[in-house]
C-alpha positions in Angstrom: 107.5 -145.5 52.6 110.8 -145.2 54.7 112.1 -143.4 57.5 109.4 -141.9 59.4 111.7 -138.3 59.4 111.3 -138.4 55.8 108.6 -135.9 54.0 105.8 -137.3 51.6 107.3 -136.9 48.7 110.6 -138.1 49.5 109.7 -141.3 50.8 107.3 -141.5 47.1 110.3 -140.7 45.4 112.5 -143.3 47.0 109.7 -146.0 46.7 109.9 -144.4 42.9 113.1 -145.7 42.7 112.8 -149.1 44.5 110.3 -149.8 41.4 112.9 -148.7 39.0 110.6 -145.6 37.9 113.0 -143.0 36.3 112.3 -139.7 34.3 108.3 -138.8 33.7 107.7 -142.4 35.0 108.7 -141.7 38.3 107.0 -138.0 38.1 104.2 -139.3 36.8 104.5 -142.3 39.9 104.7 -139.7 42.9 102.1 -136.9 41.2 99.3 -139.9 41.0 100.4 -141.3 44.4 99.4 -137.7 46.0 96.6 -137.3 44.0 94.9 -140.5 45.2 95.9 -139.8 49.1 94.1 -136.4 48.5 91.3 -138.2 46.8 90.9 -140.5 49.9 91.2 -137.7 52.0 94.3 -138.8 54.3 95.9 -136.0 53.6 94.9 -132.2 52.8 95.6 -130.9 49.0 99.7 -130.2 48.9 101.8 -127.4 47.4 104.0 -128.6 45.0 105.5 -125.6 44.4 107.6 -123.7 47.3 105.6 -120.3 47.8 107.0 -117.2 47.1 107.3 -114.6 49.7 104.7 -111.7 49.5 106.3 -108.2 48.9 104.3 -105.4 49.9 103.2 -103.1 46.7 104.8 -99.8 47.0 102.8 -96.6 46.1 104.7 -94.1 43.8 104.2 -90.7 44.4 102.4 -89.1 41.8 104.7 -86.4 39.6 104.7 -82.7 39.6 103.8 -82.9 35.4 101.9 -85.0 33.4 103.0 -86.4 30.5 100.6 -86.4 27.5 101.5 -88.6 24.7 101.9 -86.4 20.8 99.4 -87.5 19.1 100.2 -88.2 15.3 98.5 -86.7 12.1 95.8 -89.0 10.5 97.3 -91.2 7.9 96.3 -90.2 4.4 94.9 -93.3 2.1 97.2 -94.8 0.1 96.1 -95.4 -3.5 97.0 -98.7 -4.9 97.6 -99.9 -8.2 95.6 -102.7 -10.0 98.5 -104.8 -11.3 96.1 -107.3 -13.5 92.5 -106.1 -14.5 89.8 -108.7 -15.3 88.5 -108.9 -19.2 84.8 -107.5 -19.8 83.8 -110.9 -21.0 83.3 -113.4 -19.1 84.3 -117.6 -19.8 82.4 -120.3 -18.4 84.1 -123.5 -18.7 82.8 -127.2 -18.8 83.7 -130.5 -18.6 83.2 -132.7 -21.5 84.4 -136.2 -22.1 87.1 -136.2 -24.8 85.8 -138.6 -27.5 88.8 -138.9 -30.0 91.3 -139.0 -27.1 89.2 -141.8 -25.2 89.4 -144.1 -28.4 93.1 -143.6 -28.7 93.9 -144.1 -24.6 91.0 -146.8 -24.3 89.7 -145.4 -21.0 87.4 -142.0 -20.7 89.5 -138.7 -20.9 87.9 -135.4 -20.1 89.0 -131.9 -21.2 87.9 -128.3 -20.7 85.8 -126.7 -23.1 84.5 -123.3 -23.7 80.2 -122.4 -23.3 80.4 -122.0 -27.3 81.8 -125.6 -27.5 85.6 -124.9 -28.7 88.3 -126.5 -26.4 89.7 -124.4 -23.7 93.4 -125.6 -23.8 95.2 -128.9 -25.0 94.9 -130.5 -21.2 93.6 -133.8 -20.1 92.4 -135.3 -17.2 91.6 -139.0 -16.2 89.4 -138.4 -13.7 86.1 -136.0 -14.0 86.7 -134.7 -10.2 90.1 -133.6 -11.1 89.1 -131.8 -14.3 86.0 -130.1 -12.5 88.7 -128.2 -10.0 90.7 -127.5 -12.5 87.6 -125.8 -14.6 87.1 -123.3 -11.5 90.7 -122.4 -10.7 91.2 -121.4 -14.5 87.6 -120.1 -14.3 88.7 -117.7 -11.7 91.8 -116.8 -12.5 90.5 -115.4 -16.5 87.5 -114.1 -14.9 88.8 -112.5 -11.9 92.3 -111.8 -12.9 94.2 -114.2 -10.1 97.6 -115.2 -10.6 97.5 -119.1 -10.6 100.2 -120.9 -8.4 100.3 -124.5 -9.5 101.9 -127.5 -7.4 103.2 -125.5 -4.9 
């Protein structure tokens, strides 16, 4: 490990460098090193870290006046507007394979249709999953008045 004058860590470090360690390698060389010696128990646990001199805690006197903090009036409510309010009536929406578009495409098309069996709007999807998510977002943004975001 070197020169017998030479602490722990430097002779590590310079057998760091005899491996060509360099950077976190050679950190990571010396740390496991002194965490195996401790391990084995030839030598006690180590400060890495030089400690920092205690200062002694000074007691302030305590002042002549106390200050009390103002304490604030209660905040009155604020009333807020409802910007979009839902429609009495209620839409469930389902999912329905698309017959006349199917034949034209030649693969199974799905759209959204109404509970009274009119379409909802003029979109198709290819895949049932797709159209099913697309049922509840439109679903809840009619019934509950949300403003839909797409593709963001």
């Amino acid at each position: 490990m070197g020169k017998s004058s030479a602490t722990l860590e430097e002779g590590l470090s310079n057998s760091a460098q005899k491996k060509g360690y360099s950077g976190k390698e050679r950190q990571r060389y010396i740390g496991g090193a002194i965490r195996n010696m401790e391990k084995r128990g030839e030598i006690k646990k180590i400060q890495r870290k030089a400690a920092k001199p205690k200062v002694a805690k000074v007691a302030h006197k305590p002042t002549a006046k106390t200050v009390h903090k103002k304490v604030s009036a209660p905040r009155q409510p604020v009333e807020r507007e409802v910007k979009a309010t839902p429609p009495k009536i209620k839409i469930k929406l389902l999912v329905k394979k698309n017959g006349a578009v199917s034949k034209q495409r030649g693969f199974d098309v799905y759209s959204l249709y109404k509970e009274s069996g009119e379409q909802f709007n003029d979109a198709t999807f290819r895949k049932r999953s797709v159209a099913l998510s697309e049922a509840n977002a439109e679903m809840n943004a009619y019934n509950g008045g949300y403003i839909r975001k797409k593709f963001k």
